[in-house]
C-alpha positions as CSV (number, residue, x, y, z in Angstrom):
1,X,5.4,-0.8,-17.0
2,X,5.4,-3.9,-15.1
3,X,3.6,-4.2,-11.9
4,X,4.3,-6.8,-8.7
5,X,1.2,-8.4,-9.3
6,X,2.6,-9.4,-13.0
7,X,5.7,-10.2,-11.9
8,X,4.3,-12.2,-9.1
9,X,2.1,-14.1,-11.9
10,X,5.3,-14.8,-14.3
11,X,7.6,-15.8,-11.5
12,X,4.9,-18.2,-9.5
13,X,2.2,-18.5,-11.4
14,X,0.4,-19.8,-8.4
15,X,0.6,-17.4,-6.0
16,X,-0.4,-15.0,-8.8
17,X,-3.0,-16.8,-9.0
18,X,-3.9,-16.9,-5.3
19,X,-3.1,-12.8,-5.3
20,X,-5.6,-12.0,-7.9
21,X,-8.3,-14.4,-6.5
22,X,-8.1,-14.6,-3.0
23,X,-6.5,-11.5,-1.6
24,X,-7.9,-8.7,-4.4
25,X,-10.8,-11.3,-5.7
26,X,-12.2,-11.7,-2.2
27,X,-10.8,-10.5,0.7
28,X,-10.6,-7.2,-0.7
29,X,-14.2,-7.5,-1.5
30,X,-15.7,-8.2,1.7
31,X,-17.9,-5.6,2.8
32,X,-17.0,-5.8,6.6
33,X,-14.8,-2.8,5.9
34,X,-14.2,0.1,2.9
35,X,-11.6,-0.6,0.2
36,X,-10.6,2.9,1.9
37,X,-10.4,0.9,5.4
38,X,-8.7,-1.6,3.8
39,X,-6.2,1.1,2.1
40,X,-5.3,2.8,5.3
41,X,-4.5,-0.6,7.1
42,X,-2.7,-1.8,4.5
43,X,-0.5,1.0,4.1
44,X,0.0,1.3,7.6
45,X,1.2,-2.0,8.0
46,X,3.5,-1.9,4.7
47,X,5.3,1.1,6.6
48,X,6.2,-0.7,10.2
49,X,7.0,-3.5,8.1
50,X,9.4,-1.5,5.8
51,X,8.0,-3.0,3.0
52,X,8.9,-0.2,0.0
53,X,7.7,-1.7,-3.2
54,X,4.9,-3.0,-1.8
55,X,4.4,0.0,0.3
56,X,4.4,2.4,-3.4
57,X,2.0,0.3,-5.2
58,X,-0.7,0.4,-2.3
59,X,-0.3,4.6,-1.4
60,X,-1.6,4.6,-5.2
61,X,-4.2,2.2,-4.6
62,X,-5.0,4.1,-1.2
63,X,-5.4,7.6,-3.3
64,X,-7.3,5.8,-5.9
65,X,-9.5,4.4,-2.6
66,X,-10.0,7.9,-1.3
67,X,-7.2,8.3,1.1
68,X,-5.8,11.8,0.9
69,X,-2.1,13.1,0.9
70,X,-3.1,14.7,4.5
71,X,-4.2,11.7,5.7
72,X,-1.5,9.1,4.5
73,X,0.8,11.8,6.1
74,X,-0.8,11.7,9.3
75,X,-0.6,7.6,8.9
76,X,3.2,8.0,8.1
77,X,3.7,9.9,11.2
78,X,1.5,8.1,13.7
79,X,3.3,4.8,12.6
80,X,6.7,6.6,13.3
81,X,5.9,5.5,17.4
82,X,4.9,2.1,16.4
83,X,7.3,1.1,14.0
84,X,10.5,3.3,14.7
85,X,11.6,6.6,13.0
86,X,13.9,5.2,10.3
87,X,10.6,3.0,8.8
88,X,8.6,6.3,8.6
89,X,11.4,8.7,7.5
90,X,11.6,5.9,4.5
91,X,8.1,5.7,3.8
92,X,7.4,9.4,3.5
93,X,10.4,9.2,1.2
94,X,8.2,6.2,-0.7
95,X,5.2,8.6,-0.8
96,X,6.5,11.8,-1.9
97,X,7.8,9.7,-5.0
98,X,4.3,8.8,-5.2
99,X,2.9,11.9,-5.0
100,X,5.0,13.8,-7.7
101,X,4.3,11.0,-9.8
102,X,0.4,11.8,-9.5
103,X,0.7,15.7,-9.7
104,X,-0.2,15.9,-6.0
């Protein structure tokens, strides 16, 4: 399967590059706040920004950080009043693909 962050790396090698050693090398290792933290903002922001592929790749990475179904549910819904209905309805669409492809 290919991921974004390969793609990313084959189409612009550079921002690959940056990707991998900025944003997951060091940003998402500072300890000012959990890779879980991290999860739930990220996802949050994915979904007002209607970002779908992006958006699937991190609600794995936010299960594999601890975040539960319940909670990324109650995330979905909350950003409903901040980013509109048609972005959540979308995103919980995003997640339940996620979900049945995890068994959960």
């Amino acid at each position: 399967m290919t991921t974004a962050r390969t793609v990313t790396a084959e189409i612009s090698p550079k921002l690959g590059e940056l990707s991998a050693d900025v944003l997951f090398g060091d940003v998402w290792e500072r300890p000012e706040l959990s890779k879980r933290d991290r999860s739930m903002i990220t996802v949050a922001s994915l979904i007002v920004l209607y970002r779908t592929d992006q958006l699937r790749g991190h609600l794995g990475r936010a299960l594999d950080n601890g975040v539960t179904k319940e909670e990324i549910s109650e995330i979905i819904c909350h950003m409903a009043f901040y980013g509109g209905w048609p972005t959540a309805a979308n995103a919980a669409r995003v997640a339940k693909e996620v979900f049945e492809e995890r068994g959960i």
